[in-house]
C-alpha positions in Angstrom: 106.6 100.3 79.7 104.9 97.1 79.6 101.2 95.5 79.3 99.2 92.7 79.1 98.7 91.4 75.7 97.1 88.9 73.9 100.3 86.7 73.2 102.4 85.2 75.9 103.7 88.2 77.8 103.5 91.7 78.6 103.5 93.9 75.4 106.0 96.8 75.2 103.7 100.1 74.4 106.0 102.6 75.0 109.4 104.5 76.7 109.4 106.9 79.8 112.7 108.5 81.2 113.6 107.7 84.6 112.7 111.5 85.6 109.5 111.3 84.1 108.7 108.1 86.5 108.7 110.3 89.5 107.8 113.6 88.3 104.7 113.0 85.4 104.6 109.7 85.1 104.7 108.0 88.4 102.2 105.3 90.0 98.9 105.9 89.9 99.5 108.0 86.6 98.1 108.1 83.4 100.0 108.0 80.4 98.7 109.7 77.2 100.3 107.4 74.3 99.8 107.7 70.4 97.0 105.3 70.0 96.2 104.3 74.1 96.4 105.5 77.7 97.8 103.7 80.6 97.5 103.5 84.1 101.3 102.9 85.9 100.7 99.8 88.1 101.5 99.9 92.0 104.8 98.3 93.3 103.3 95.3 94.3 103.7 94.1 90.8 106.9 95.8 90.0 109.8 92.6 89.2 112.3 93.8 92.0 114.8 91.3 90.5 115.0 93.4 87.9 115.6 96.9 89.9 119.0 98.0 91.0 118.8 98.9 94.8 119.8 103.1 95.9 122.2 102.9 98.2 121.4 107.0 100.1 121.0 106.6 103.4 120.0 110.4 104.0 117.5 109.7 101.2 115.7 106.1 103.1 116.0 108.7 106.7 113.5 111.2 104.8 111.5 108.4 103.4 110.9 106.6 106.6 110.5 109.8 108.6 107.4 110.9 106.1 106.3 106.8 105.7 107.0 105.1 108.4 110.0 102.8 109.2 108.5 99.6 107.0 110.3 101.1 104.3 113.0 98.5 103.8 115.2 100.1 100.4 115.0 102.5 97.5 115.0 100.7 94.0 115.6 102.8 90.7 113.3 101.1 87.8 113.1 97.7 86.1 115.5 97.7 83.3 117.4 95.7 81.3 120.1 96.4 78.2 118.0 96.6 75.6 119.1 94.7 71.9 118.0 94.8 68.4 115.7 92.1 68.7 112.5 93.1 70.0 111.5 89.7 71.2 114.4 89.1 73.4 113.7 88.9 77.3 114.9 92.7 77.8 111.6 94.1 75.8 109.7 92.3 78.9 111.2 93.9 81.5 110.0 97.9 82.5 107.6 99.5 84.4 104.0 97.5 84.6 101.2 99.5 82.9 97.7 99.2 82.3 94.4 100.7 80.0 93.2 102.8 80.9 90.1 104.5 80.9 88.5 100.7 80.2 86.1 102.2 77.7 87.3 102.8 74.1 85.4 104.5 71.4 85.1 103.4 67.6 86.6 106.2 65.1 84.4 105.5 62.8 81.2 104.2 64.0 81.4 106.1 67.4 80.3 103.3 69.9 81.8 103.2 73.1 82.8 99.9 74.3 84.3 98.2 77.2 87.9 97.2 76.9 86.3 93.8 78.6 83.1 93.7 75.9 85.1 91.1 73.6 84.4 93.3 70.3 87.9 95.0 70.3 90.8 93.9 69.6 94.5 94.5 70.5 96.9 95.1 67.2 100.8 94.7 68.8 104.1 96.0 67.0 106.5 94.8 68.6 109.4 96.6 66.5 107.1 100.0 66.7 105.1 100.4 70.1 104.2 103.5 69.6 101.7 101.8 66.8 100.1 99.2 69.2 96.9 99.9 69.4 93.0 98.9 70.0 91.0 98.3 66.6 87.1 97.4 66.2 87.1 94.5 63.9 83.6 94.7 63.4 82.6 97.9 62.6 80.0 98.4 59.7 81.1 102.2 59.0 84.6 101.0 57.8 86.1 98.4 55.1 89.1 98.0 58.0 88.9 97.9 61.9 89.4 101.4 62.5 91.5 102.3 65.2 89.4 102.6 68.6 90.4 105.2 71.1 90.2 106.5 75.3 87.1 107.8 76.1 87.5 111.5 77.1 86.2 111.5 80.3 86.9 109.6 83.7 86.0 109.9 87.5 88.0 110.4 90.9 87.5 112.2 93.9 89.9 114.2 96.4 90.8 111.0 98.5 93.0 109.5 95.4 90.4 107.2 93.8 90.0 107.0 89.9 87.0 104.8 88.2 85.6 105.1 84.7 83.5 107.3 83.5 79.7 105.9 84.4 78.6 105.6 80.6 75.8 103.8 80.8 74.4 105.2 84.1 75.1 108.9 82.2 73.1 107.8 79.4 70.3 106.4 80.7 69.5 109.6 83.5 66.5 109.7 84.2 65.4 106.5 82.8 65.9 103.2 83.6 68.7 101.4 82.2 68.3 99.2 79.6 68.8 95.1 79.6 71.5 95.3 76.5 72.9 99.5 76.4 75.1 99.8 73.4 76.0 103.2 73.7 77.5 106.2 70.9 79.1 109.2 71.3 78.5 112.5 69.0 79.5 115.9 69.1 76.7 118.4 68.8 78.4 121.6 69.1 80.7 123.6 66.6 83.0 125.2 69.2 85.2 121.8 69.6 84.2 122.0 73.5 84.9 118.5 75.5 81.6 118.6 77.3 79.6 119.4 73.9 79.1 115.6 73.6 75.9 113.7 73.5 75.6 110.1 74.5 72.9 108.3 73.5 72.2 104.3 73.8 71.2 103.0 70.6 69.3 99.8 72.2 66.6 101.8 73.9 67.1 105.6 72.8 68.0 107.2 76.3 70.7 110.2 75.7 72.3 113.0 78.0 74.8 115.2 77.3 78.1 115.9 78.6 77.7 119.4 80.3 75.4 117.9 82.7 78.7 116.1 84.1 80.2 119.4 85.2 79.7 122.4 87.2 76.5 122.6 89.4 74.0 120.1 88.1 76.8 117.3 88.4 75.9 116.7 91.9 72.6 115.3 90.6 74.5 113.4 88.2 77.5 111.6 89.0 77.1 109.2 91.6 78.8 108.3 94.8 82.5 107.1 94.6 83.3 103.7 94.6 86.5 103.6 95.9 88.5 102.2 93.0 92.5 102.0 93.0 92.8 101.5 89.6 96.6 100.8 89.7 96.4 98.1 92.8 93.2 96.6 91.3 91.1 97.2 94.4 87.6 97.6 93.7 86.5 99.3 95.8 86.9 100.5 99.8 85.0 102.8 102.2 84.8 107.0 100.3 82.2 109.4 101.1 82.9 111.6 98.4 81.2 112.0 95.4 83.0 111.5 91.7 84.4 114.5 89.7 84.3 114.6 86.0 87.5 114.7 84.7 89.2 115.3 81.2 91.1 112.9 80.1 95.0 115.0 80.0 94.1 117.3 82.7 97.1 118.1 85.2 94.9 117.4 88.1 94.7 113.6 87.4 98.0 113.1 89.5 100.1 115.0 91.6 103.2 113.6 92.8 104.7 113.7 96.7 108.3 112.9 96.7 111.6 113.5 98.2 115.0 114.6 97.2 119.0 115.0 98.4 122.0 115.8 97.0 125.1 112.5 97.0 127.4 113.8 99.6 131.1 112.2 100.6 130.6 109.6 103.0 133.6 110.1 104.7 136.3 107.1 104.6 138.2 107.8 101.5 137.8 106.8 98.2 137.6 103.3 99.7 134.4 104.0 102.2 132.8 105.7 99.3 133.4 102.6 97.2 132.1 100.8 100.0 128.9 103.1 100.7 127.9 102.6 96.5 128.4 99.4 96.2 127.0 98.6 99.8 123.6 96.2 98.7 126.6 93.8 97.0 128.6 93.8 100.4 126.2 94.2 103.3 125.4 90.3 103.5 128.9 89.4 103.2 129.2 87.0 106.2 133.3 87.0 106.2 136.3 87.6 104.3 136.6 84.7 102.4 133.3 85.0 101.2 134.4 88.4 100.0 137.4 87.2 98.2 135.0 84.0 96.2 132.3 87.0 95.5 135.3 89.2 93.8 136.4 86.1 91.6 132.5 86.0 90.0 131.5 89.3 90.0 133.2 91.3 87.5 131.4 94.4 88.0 131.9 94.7 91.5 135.7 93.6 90.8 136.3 96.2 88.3 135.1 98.8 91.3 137.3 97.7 93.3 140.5 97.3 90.8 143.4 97.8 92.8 142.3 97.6 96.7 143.6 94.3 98.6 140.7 92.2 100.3 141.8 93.2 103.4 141.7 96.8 103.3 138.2 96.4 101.3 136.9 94.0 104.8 138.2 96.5 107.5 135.8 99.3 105.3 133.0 96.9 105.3 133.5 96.3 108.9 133.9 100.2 109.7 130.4 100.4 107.7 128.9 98.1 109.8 129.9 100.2 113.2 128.7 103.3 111.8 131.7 105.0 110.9 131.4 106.2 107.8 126.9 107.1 108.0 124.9 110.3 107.8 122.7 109.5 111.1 119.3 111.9 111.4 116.4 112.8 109.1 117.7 116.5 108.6 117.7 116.5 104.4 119.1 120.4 104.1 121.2 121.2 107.0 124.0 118.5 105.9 123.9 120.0 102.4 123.8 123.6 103.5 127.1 122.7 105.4 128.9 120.6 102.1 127.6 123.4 99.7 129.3 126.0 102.2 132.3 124.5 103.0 132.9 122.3 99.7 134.7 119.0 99.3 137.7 119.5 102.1 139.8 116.9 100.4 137.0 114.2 101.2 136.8 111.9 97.4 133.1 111.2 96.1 132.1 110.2 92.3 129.0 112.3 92.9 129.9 115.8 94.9 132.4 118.3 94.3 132.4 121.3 95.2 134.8 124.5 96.1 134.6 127.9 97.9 136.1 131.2 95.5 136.5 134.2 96.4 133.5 136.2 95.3 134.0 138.7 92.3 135.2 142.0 93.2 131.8 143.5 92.1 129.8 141.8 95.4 132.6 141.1 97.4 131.0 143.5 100.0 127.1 141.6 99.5 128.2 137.8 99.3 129.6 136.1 102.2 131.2 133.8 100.2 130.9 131.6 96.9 130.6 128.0 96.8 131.7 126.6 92.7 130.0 123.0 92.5 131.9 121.2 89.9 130.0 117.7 90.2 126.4 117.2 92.0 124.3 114.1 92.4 120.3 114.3 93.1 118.3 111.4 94.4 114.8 111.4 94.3 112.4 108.8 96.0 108.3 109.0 95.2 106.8 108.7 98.3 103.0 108.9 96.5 100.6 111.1 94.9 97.6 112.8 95.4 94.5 113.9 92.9 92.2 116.7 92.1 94.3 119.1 94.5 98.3 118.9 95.1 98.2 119.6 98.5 100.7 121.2 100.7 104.3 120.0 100.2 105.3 117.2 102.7 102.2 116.3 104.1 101.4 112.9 104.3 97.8 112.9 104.3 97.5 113.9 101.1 99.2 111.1 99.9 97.6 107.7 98.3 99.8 104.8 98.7 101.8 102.8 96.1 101.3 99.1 97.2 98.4 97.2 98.5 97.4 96.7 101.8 99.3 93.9 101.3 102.3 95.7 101.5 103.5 98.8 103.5 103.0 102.0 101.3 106.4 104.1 100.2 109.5 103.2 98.3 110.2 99.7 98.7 
């Protein structure tokens, strides 16, 4: 993962696993890190040089059929071979993040400030990200900048949108708010609670505490929501609802709607399923000769294709290109009920295998038959997420896009 930082580039903060990037830690997400937390960025600022396209046809039906058909191709994440050397161009390269919340508070004095404000500043390691960090350089309760730290709390609603926490506005209920609020933060109760907090604005003397933000008197409270797509940088767009408190950690911050199928043989031979994986190298391929200059400079895709003549390798690309070897229709289970039933049948594929056995003799009377899967694939694509509530599985309306408007919503 990758932020803005103060020198010139994006500073490395931390490592997710490509799982993690669709089930926890997807767009929209927060990311609870040692010493910050991080929003994922939307698509729209994802490098797609950098991403290695899914070739899963089955996978891009499903997509389009939930999306729409704007969805052009599935890309895996930005990644590059990583090296010793922190500095080279590979620690650059991953998924875009940003802070957030915006507002960080002082370990030692307390204040809350703005990540904008100025009086905090951002300590990089770029040999040990988990030690980058936010420090208050300042501070008149400490000989060093102590470290700063998230704020606890932030604000969404049920339509998707996330904003800050309204600090000042909290602080200064039932009062006006002051020209200059510097604000602190100070737990009044012994029970370690998250709500027993009491913020008070040492410029004028307003204070409120945190319990008002939650349960019934909230609605009295926490104002209207703005609208805020944190991780596609809009500011703000039409919401009726009214902003939730919410902990900072809780499971309800992000939900994530996605899709999934099993690799299955293409159909072809070995050589159409060569054809099928490698198919985002070939499908532009205008003719054969073009093919035969592409196989002298790419050694990757020559190494695939060790062995098979030119010709034999253009007929599959052309049998592609009719149709002959694709998985037409939407239907995600029904082909792999069929594979897992039936098994392999001689057909090659790097990524299924599979077998009927005879069942033991124990339930050979209660199973109609046994399926032994020696080598399975999965492919999952995020479609989007949803907040405060999951939703019911599949529906779309639950879903808040991944790109701007800019840009048609899905897997790109």
């Amino acid at each position: 993962m990758s932020a803005k930082g103060t020198y010139d580039g994006p500073v490395r903060v931390g490592t997710i696993r490509p799982s993690q990037a669709i089930h926890s830690y997807g767009v929209g997400s927060l990311i609870d890190l040692p010493n910050l937390s991080v929003m994922v960025g939307g698509l729209d600022r994802w490098d797609t040089t950098r991403q290695e396209v899914i070739t899963e046809d089955r996978l891009l039906d499903a997509v389009r059929t939930r999306l729409g058909s704007q969805v052009e191709v599935l890309r895996a994440l930005p990644a590059e071979p990583s090296t010793p050397n922190p500095y080279d161009d590979w620690a650059r390269v991953g998924v875009p993040v940003s802070i957030f919340p915006r507002w960080l508070r002082c370990t030692a004095c307390n204040r809350l400030f703005p990540v904008a404000s100025g009086a905090l500043k951002l300590d990089t390691n770029m040999y040990r990200p988990d030690r980058t960090r936010y420090t208050h350089p300042n501070c008149d309760k400490a000989r060093k900048p102590p470290p700063a730290v998230p704020a606890r709390f932030v604000a969404g609603c049920t339509n998707g949108h996330l904003d800050d926490f309204p600090w000042v506005r909290f602080a200064h209920d039932g009062v006006a708010t002051c020209p200059n609020p510097v604000l602190q933060v100070n737990d009044i109760g012994s029970g370690g609670r998250a709500t027993d907090l009491l913020v008070k604005c040492l410029s004028c003397g307003a204070k409120s505490t945190l319990a008002k933000a939650f349960g019934p008197a909230a609605k009295g409270v926490m104002p209207q929501c703005r609208g805020r797509h944190p991780h596609l940088g809009l500011a703000s767009e039409p919401c009726g609802e009214q902003l939730r408190s919410l902990v900072l950690g809780a499971s309800n911050l992000w939900f994530n709607s996605s899709v999934s199928v099993l690799s299955l043989p293409v159909g072809g031979g070995s050589l159409g399923q060569l054809v099928y994986d490698n198919w985002d190298a070939l499908e532009g391929m205008p003719g054969k000769d073009t093919l035969v200059y592409t196989l002298g400079r790419d050694r990757l895709l020559a190494a695939a294709f060790a062995g098979v003549h030119p010709d034999d390798m253009w007929d599959a690309i052309e049998a592609r290109r009719a149709g002959a070897t694709a998985l037409p229709g939407a239907d995600v289970h029904g082909p792999e009920w069929v594979a897992l039933t039936s098994g392999s049948q001689g057909q090659t594929s790097p990524h299924f295998e599979a077998e009927p056995i005879d069942a033991p003799a124990d339930f050979a009377g209660k199973l109609a038959g046994v399926t032994l899967a020696h080598r399975l694939r999965v492919v999952t694509a995020l479609c989007g997420f949803s907040r405060i509530s999951a939703g019911e599985p599949g529906d779309p309306r639950a879903t808040v896009r991944l790109e701007t408007k800019a840009h048609p919503p899905g897997c790109r």
